[in-house]
N, C-alpha and C positions, 0 to 999 in steps of 0.2 A: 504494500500500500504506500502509497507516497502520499506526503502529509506536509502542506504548507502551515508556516507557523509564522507570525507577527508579535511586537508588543511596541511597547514605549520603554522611556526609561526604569523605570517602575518594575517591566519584567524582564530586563536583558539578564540578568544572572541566575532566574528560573529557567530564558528560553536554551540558554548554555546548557545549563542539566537535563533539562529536554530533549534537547537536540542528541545528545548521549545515551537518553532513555529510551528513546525511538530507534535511534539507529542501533541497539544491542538489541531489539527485538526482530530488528530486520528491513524496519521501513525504510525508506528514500526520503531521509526530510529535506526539503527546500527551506531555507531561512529566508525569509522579505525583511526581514532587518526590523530593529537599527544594528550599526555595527560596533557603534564607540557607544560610550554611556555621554548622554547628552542629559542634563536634567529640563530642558526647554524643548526637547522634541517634540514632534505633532506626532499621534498615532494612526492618523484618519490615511495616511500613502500606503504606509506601511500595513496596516491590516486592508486596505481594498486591494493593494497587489495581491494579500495570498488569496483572497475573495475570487482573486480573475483568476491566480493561477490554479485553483480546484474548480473552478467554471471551466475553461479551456481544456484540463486533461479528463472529465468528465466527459465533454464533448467530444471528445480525442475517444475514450474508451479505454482512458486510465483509472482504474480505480483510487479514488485520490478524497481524502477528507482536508480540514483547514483547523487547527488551534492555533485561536487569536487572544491573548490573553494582555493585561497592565493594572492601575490600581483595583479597579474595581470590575472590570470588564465591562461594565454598561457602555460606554464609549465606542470602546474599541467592538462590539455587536452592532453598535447601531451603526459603523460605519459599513462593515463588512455587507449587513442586509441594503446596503447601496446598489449591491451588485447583481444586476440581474439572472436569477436563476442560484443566488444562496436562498438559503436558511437557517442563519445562525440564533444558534441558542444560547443562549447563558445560563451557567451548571453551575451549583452550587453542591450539587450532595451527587451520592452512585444513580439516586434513581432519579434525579434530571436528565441527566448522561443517557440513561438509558430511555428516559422516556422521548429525548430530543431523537434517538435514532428511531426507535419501535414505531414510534404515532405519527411524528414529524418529520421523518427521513432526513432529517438538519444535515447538513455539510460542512460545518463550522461549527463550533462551541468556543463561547468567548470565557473566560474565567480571570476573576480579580486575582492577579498574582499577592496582593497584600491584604486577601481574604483568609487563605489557605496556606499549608505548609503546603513545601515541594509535593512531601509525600501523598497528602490529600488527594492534590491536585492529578498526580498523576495516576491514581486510582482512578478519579472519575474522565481524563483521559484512556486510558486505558480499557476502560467499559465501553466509554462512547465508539472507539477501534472497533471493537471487537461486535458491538449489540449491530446486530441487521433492522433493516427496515420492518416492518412485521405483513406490510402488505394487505393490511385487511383495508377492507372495500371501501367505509367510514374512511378511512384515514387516507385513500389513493383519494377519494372524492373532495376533500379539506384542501390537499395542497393542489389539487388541481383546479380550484374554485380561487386559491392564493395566484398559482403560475398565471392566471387568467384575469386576474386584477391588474398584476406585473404588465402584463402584454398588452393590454388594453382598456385596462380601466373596469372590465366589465365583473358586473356583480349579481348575483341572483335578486331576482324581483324581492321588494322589502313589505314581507305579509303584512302592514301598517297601513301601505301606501292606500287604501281604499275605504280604510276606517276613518271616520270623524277622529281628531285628536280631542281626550277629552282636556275641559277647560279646568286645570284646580286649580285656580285663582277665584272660579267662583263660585267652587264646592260649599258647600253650608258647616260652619267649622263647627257645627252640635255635633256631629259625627264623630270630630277628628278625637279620639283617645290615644295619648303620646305616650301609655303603658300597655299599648295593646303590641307588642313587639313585634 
């Protein structure tokens, strides 16, 4: 499997131990950098390059994932899902990991390097490697309703659109009971 990986400065000294942990397992990692420790780097080139480069060998007919990790990973996910044709997830525990592959066929998983030790981390990398798609009908139907937003905007009809909205601005407030949970 070859496996593009990104961070900031925040996670150059995790993506080092990564890039060791991957490859003694056998993968192909691709580094997108950075390469120096910069405390002012941007992370948004450097996590949508490895975005393109699991886009392109997908495309190609490589089998290829992306961990994009730095402080807290929020960032460095939202950049990544820039890229047409991810879906990255941000994992925090083994069964995000797993659930981003099983449900959401995800290609990417972002993770706060300054959430997590090394070791965590590479647990729930490690699952996400390993966990397959699960392929059930629900979940092919979700991201292809996602791919289909991506490509054109378009969205299933909104069961709403035909209903009166109702008005609660001028509901009768004897009703409203604020212990009624």
């Amino acid at each position: 499997m070859r496996i593009h990986i990104a961070t900031d400065h925040a996670g150059l000294e995790f993506s080092t131990q990564l890039q060791h942990h991957l490859a003694a397992q056998g993968h192909e990692v691709v580094d997108h950098g950075p390469i120096d420790y910069d405390p002012l780097d941007d992370y948004p080139a450097f996590c949508v390059r490895a975005a393109q480069g699991v886009v392109a060998d997908q495309a190609a007919g490589v089998p290829a994932l992306g961990v994009v990790f730095g402080g807290s990973g929020n960032g460095e996910q939202i950049a990544a899902n820039k890229v047409a044709g991810i879906r990255a997830a941000l994992v925090w525990s083994i069964a995000t990991a797993e659930l981003a592959r099983e449900h959401n066929d995800a290609n990417v998983i972002a993770i706060g390097a300054r959430q997590h030790t090394f070791e965590e981390a590479v647990t729930f990398i490690d699952r996400f490697v390993a966990t397959p798609f699960s392929h059930d009908e629900r979940h092919v139907r979700r991201i292809g309703q996602i791919a289909a937003f991506e490509a054109d905007g378009s969205l299933l009809p909104d069961p709403r659109a035909d209903e009166a909205a109702p008005d609660v601005l001028a509901a009768d407030d004897s009703s409203f009971d604020p212990e009624a949970g």
